[in-house]
mmJSON file of the N, C-alpha and C atoms, coordinates in Angstrom:
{"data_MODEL":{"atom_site":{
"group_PDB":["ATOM","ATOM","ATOM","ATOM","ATOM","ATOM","ATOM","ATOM","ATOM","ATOM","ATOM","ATOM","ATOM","ATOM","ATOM","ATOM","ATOM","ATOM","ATOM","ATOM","ATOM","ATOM","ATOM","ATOM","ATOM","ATOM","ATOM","ATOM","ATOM","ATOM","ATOM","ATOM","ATOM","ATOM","ATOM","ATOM","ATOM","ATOM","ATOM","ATOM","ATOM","ATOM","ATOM","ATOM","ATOM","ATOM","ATOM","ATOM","ATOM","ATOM","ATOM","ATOM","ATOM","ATOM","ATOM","ATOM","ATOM","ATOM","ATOM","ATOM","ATOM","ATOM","ATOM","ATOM","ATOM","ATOM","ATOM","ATOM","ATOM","ATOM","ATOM","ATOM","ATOM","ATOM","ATOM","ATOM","ATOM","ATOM","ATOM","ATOM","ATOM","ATOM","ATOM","ATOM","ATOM","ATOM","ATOM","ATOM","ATOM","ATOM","ATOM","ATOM","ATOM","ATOM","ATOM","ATOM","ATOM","ATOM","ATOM","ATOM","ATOM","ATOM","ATOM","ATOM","ATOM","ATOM","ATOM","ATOM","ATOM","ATOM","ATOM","ATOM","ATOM","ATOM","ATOM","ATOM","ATOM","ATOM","ATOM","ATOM","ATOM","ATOM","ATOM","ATOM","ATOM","ATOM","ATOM","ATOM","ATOM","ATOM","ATOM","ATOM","ATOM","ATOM","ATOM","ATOM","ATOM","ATOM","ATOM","ATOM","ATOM","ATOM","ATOM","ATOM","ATOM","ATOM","ATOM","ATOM","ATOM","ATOM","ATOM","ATOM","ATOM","ATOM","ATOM","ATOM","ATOM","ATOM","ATOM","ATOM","ATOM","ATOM","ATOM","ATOM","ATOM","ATOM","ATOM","ATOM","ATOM","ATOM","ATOM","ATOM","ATOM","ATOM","ATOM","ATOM","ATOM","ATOM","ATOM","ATOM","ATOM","ATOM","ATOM","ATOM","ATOM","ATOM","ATOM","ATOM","ATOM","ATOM","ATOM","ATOM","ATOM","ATOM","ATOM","ATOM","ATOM","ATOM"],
"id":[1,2,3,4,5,6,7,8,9,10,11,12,13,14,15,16,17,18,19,20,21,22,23,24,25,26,27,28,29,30,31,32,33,34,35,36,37,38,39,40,41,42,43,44,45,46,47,48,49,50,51,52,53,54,55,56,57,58,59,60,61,62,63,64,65,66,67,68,69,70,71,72,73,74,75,76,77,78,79,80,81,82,83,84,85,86,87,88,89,90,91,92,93,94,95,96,97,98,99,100,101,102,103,104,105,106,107,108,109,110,111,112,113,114,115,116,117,118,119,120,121,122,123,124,125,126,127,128,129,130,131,132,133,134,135,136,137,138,139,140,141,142,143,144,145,146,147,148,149,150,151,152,153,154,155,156,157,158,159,160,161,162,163,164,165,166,167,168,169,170,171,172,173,174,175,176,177,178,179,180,181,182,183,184,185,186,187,188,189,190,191,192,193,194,195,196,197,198],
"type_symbol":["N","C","C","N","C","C","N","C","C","N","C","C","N","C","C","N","C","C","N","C","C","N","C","C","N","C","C","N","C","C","N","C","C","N","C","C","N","C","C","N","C","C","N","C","C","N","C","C","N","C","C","N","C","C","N","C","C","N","C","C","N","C","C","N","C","C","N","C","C","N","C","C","N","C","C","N","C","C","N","C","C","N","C","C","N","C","C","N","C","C","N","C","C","N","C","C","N","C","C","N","C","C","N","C","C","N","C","C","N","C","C","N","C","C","N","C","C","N","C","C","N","C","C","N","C","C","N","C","C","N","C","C","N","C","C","N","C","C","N","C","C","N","C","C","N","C","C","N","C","C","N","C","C","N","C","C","N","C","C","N","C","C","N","C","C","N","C","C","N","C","C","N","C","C","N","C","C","N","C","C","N","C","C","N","C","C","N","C","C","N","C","C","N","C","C","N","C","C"],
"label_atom_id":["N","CA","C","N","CA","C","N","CA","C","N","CA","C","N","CA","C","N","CA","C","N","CA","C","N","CA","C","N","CA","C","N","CA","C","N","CA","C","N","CA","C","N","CA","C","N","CA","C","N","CA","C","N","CA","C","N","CA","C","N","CA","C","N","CA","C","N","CA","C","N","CA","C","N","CA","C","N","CA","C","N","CA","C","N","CA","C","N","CA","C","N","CA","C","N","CA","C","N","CA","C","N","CA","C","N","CA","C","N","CA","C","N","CA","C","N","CA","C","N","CA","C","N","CA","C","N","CA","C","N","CA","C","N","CA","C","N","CA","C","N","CA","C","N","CA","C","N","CA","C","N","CA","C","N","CA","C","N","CA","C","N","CA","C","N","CA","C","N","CA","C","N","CA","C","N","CA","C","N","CA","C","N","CA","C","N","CA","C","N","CA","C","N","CA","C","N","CA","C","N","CA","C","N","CA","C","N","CA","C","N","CA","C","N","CA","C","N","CA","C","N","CA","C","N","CA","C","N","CA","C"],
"label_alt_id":[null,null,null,null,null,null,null,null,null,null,null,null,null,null,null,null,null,null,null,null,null,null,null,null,null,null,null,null,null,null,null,null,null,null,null,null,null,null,null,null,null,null,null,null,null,null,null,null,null,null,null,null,null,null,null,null,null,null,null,null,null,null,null,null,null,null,null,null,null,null,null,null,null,null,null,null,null,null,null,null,null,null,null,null,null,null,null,null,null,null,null,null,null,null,null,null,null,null,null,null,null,null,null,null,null,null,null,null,null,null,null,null,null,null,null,null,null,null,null,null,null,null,null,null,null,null,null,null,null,null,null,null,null,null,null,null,null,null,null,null,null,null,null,null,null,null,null,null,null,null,null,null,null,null,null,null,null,null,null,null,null,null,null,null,null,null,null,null,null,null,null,null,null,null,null,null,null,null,null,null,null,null,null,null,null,null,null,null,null,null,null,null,null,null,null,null,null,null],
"label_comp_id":["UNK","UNK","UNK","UNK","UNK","UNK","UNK","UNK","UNK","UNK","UNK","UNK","UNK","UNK","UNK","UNK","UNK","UNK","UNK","UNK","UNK","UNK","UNK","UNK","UNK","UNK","UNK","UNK","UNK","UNK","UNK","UNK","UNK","UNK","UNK","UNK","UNK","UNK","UNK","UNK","UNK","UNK","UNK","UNK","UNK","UNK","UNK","UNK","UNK","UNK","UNK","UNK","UNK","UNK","UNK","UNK","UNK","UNK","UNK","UNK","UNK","UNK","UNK","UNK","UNK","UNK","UNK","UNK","UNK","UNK","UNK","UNK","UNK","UNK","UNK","UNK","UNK","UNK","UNK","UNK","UNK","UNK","UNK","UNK","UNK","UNK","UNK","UNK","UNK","UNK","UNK","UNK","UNK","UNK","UNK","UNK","UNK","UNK","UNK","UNK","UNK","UNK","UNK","UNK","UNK","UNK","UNK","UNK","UNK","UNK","UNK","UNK","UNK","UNK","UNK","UNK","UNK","UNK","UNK","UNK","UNK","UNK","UNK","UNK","UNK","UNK","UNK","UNK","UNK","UNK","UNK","UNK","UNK","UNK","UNK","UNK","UNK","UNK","UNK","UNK","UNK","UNK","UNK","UNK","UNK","UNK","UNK","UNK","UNK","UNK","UNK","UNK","UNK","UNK","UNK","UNK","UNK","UNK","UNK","UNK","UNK","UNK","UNK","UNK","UNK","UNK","UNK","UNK","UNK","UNK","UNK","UNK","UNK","UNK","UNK","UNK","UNK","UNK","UNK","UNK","UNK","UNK","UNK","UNK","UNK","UNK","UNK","UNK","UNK","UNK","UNK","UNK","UNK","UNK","UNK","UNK","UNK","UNK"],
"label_asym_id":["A","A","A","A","A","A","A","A","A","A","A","A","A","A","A","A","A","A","A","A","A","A","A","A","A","A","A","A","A","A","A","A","A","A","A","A","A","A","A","A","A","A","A","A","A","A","A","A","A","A","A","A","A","A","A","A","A","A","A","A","A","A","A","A","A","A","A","A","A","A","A","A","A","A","A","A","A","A","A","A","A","A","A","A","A","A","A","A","A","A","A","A","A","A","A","A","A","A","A","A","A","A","A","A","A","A","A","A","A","A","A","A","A","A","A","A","A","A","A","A","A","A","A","A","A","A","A","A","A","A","A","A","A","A","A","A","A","A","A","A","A","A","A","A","A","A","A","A","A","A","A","A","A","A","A","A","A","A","A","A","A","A","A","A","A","A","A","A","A","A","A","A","A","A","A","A","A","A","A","A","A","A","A","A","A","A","A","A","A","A","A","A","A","A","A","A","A","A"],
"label_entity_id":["1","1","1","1","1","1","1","1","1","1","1","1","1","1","1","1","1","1","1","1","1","1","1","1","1","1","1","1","1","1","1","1","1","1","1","1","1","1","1","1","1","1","1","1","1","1","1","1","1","1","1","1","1","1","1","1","1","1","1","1","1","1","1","1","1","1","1","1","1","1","1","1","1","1","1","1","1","1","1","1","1","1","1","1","1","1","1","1","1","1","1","1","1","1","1","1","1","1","1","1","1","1","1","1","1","1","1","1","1","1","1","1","1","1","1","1","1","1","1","1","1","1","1","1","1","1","1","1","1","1","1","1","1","1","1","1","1","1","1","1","1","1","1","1","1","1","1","1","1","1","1","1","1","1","1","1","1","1","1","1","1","1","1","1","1","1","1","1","1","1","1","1","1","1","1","1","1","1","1","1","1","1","1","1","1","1","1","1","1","1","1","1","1","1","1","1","1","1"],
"label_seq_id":[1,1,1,2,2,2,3,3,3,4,4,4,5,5,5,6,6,6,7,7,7,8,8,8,9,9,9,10,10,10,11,11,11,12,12,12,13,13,13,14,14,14,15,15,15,16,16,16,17,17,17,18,18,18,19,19,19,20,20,20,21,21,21,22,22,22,23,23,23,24,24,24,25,25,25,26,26,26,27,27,27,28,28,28,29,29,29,30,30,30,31,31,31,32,32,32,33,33,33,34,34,34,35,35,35,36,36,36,37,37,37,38,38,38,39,39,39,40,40,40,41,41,41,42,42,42,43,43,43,44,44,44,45,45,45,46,46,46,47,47,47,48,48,48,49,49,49,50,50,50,51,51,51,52,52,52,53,53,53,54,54,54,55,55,55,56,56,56,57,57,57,58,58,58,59,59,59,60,60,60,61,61,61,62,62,62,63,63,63,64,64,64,65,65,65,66,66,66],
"pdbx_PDB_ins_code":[null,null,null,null,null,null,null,null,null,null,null,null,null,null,null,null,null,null,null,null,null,null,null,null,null,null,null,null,null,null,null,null,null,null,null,null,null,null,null,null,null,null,null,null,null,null,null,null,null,null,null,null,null,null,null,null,null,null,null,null,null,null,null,null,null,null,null,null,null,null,null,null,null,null,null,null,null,null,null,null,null,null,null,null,null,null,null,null,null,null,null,null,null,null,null,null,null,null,null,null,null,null,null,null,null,null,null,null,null,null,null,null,null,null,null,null,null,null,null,null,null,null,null,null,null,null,null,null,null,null,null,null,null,null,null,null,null,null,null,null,null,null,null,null,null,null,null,null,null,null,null,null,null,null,null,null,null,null,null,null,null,null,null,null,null,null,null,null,null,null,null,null,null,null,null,null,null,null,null,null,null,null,null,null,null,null,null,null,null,null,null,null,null,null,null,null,null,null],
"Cartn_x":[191.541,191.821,192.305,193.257,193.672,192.831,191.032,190.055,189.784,189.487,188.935,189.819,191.345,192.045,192.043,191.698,191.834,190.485,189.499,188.212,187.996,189.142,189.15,189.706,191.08,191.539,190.756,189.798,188.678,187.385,187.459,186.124,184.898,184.111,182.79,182.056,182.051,180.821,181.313,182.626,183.373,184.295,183.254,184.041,183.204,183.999,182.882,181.99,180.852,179.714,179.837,178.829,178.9,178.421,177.573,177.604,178.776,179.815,180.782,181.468,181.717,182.703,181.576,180.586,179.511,179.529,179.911,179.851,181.372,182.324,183.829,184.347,183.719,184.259,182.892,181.833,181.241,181.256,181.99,182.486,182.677,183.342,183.771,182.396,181.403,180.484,179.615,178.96,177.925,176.992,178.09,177.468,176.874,177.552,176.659,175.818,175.494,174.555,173.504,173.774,172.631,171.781,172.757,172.675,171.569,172.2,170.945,169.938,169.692,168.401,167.427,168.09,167.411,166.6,167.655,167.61,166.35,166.445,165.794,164.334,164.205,163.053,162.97,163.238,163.002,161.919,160.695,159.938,159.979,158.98,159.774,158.131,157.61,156.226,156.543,157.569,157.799,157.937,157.151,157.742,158.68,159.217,160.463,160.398,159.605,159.369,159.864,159.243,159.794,160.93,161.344,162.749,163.777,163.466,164.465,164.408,162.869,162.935,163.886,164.129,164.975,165.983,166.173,168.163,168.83,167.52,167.776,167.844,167.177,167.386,168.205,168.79,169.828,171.098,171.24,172.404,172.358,171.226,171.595,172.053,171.251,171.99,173.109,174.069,175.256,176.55,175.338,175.968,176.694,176.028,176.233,175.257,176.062,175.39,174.694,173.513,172.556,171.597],
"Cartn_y":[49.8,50.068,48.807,47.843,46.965,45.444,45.91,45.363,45.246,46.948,47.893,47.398,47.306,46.875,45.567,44.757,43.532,42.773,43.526,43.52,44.248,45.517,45.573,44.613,44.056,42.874,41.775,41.009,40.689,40.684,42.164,42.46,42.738,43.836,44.442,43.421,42.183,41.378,40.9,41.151,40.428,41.612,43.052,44.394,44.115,44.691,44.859,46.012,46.218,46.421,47.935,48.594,50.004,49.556,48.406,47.712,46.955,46.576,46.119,47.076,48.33,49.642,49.731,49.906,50.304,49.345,48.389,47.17,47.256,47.295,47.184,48.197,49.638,50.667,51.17,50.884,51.385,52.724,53.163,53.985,55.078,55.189,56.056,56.15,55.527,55.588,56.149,56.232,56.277,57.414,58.774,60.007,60.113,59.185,58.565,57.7,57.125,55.968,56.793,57.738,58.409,59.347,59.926,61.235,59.862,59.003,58.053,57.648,57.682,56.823,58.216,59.348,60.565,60.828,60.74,61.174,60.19,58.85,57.752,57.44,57.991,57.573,58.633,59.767,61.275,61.462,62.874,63.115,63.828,63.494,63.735,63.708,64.691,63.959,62.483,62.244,60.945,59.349,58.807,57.588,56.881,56.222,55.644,54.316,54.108,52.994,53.761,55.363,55.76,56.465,56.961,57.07,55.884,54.811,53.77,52.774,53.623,53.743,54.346,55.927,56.736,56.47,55.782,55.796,54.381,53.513,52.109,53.153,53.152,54.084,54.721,55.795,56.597,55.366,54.8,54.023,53.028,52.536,52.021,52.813,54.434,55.445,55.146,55.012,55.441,54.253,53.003,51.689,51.043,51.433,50.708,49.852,48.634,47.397,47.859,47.434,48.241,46.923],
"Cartn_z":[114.526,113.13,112.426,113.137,112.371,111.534,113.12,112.334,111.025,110.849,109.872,108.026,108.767,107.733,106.899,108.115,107.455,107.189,107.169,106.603,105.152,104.793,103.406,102.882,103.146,102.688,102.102,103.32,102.655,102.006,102.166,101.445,102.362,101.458,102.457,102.946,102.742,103.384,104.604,104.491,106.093,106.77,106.585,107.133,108.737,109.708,111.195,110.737,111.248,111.426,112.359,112.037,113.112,114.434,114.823,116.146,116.545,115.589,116.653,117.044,116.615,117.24,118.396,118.414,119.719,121.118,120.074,121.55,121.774,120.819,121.189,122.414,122.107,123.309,123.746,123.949,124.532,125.546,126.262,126.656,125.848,124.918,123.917,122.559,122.764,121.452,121.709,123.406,124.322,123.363,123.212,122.148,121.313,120.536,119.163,119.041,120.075,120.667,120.641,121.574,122.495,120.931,120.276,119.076,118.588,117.76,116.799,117.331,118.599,119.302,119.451,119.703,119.324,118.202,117.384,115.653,115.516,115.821,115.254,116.032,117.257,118.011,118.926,118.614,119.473,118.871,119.375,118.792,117.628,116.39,114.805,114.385,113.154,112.57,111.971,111.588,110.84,111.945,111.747,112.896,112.801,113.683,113.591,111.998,111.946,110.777,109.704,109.631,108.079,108.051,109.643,109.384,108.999,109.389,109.489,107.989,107.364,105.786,105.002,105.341,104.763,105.338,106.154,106.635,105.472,105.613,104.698,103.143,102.843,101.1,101.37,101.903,102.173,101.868,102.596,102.51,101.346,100.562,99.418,98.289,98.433,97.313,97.281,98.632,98.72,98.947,98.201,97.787,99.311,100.453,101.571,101.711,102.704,103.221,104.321,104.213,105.074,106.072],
"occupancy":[1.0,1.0,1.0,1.0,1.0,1.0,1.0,1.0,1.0,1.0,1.0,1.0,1.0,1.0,1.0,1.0,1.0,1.0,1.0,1.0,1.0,1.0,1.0,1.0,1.0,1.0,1.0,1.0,1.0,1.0,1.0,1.0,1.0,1.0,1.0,1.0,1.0,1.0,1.0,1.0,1.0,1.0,1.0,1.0,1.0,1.0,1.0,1.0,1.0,1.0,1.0,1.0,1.0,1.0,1.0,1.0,1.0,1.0,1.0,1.0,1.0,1.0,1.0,1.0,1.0,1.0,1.0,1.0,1.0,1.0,1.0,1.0,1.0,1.0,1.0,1.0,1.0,1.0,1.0,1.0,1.0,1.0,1.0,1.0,1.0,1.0,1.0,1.0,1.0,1.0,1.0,1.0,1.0,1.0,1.0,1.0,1.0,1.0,1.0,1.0,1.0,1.0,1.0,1.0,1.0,1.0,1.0,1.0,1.0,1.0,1.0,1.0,1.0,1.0,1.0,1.0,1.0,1.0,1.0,1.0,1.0,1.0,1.0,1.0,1.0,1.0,1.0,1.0,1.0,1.0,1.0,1.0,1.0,1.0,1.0,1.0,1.0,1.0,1.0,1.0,1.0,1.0,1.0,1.0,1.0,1.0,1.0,1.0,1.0,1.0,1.0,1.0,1.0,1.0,1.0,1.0,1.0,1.0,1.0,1.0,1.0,1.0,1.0,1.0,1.0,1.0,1.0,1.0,1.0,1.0,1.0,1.0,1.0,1.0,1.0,1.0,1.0,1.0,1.0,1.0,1.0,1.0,1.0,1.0,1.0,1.0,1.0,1.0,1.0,1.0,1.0,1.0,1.0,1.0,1.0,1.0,1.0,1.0],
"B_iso_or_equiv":[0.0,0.0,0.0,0.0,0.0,0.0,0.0,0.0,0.0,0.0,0.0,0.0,0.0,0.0,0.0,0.0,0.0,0.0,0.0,0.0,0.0,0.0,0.0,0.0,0.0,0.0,0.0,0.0,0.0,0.0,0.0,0.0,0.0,0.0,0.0,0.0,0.0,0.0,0.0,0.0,0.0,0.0,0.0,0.0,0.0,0.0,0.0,0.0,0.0,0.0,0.0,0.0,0.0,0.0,0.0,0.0,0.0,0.0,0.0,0.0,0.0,0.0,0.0,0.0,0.0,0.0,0.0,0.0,0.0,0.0,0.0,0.0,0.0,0.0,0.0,0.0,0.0,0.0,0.0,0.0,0.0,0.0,0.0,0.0,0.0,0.0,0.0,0.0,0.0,0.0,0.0,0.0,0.0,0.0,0.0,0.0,0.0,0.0,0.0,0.0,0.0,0.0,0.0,0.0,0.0,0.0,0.0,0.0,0.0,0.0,0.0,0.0,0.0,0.0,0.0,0.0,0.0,0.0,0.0,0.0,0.0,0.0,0.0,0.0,0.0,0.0,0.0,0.0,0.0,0.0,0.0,0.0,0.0,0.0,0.0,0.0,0.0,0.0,0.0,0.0,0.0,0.0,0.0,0.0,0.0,0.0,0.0,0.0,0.0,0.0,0.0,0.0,0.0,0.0,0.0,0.0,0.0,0.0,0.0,0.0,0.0,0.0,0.0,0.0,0.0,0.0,0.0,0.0,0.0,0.0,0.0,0.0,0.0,0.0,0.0,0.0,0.0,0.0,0.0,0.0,0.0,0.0,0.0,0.0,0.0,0.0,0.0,0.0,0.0,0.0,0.0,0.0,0.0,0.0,0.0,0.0,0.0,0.0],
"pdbx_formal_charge":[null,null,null,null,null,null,null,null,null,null,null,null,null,null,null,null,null,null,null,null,null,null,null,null,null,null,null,null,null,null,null,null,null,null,null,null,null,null,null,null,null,null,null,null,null,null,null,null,null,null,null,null,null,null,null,null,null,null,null,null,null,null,null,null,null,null,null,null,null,null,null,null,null,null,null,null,null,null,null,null,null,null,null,null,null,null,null,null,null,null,null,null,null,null,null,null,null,null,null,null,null,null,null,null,null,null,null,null,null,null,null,null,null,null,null,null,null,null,null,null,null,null,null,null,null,null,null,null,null,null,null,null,null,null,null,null,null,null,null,null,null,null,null,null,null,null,null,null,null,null,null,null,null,null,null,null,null,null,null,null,null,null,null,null,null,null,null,null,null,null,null,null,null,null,null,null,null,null,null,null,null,null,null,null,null,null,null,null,null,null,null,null,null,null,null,null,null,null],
"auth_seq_id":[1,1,1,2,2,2,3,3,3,4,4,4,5,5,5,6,6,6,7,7,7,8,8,8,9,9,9,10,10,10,11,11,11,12,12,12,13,13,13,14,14,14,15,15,15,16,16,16,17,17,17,18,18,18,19,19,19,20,20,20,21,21,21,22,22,22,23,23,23,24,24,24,25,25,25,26,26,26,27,27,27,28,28,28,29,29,29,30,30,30,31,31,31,32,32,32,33,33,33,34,34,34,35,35,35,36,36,36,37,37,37,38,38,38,39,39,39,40,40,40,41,41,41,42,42,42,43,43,43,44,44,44,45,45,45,46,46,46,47,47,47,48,48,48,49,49,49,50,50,50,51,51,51,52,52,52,53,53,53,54,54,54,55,55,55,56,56,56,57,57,57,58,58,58,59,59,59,60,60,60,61,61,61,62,62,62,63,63,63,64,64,64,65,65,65,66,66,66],
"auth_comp_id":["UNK","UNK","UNK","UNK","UNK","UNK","UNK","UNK","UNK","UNK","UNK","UNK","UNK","UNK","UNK","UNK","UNK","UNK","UNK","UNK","UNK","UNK","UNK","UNK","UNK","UNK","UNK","UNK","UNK","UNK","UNK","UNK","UNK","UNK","UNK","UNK","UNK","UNK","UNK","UNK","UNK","UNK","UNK","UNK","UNK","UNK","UNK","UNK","UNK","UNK","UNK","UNK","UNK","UNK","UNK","UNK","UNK","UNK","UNK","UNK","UNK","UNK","UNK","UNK","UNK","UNK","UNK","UNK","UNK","UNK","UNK","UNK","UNK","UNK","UNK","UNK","UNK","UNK","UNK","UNK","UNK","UNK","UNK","UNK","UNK","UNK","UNK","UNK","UNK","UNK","UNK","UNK","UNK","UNK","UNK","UNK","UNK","UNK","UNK","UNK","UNK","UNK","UNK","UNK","UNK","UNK","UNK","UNK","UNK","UNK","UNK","UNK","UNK","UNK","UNK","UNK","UNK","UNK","UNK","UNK","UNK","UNK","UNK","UNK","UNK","UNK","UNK","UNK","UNK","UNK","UNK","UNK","UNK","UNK","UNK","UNK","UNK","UNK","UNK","UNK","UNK","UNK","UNK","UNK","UNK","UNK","UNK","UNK","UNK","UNK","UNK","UNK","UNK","UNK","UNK","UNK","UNK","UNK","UNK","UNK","UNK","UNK","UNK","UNK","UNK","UNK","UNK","UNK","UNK","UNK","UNK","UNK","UNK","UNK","UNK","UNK","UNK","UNK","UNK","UNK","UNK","UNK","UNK","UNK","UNK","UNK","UNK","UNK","UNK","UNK","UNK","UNK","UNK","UNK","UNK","UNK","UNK","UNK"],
"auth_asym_id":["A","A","A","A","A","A","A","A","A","A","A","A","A","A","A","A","A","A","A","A","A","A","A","A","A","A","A","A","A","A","A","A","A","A","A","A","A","A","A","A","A","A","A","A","A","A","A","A","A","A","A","A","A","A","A","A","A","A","A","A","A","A","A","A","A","A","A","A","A","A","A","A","A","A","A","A","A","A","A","A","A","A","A","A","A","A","A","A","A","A","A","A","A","A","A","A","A","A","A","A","A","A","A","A","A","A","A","A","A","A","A","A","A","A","A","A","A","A","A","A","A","A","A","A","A","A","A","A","A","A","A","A","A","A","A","A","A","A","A","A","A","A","A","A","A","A","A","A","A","A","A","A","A","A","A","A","A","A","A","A","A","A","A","A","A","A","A","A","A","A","A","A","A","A","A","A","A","A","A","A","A","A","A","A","A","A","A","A","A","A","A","A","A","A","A","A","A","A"],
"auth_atom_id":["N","CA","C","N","CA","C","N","CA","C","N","CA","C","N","CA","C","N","CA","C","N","CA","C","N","CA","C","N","CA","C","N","CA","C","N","CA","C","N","CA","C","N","CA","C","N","CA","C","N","CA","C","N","CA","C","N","CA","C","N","CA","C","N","CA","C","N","CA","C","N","CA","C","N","CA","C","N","CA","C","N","CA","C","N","CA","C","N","CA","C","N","CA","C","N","CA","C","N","CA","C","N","CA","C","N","CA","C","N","CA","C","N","CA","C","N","CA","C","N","CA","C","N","CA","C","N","CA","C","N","CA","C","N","CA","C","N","CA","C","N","CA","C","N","CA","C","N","CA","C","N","CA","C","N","CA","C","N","CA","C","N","CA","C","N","CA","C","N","CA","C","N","CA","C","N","CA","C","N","CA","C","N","CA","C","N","CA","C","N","CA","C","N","CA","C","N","CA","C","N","CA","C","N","CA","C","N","CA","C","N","CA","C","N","CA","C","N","CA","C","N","CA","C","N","CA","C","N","CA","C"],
"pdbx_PDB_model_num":[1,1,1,1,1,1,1,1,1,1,1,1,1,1,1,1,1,1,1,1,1,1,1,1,1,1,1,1,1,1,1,1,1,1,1,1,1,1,1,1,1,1,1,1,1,1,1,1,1,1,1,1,1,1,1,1,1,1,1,1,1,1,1,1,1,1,1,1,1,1,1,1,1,1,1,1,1,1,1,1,1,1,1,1,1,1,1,1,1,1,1,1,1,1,1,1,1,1,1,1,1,1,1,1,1,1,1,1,1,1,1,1,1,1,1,1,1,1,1,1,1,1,1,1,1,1,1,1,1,1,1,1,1,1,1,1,1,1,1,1,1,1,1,1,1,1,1,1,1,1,1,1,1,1,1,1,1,1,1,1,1,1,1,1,1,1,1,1,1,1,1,1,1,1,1,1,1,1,1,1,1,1,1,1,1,1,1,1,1,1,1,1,1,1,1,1,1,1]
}}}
């Protein structure tokens, strides 16, 4: 957390990343690792290219660094 904090301090361009919590505890992320690689490259009519379209637009709606 005290990452988390002192990356608002300086601002979103120098916040950690949802890969450094993944690489930081690995152990503890493994779930959510496993859930997005599903979500993202499980079988879907959509291929992984246009999901990883809509996750990129998704997150600019919602004014994240993507």
């Amino acid at each position: 957390m005290k990452l988390y904090l002192e990356g608002v301090k300086r601002g979103p361009a120098d916040m950690p990343l949802i890969r450094d919590l993944l690489a930081h505890k690995p152990e503890m992320t493994r779930a959510l690792n496993d859930f997005t690689e599903a979500v993202m490259r499980g079988p879907s009519p959509l291929g992984p290219g246009m999901r990883e379209l809509i996750a990129a637009f998704t997150s600019k709606c919602n004014d994240c660094v993507f």
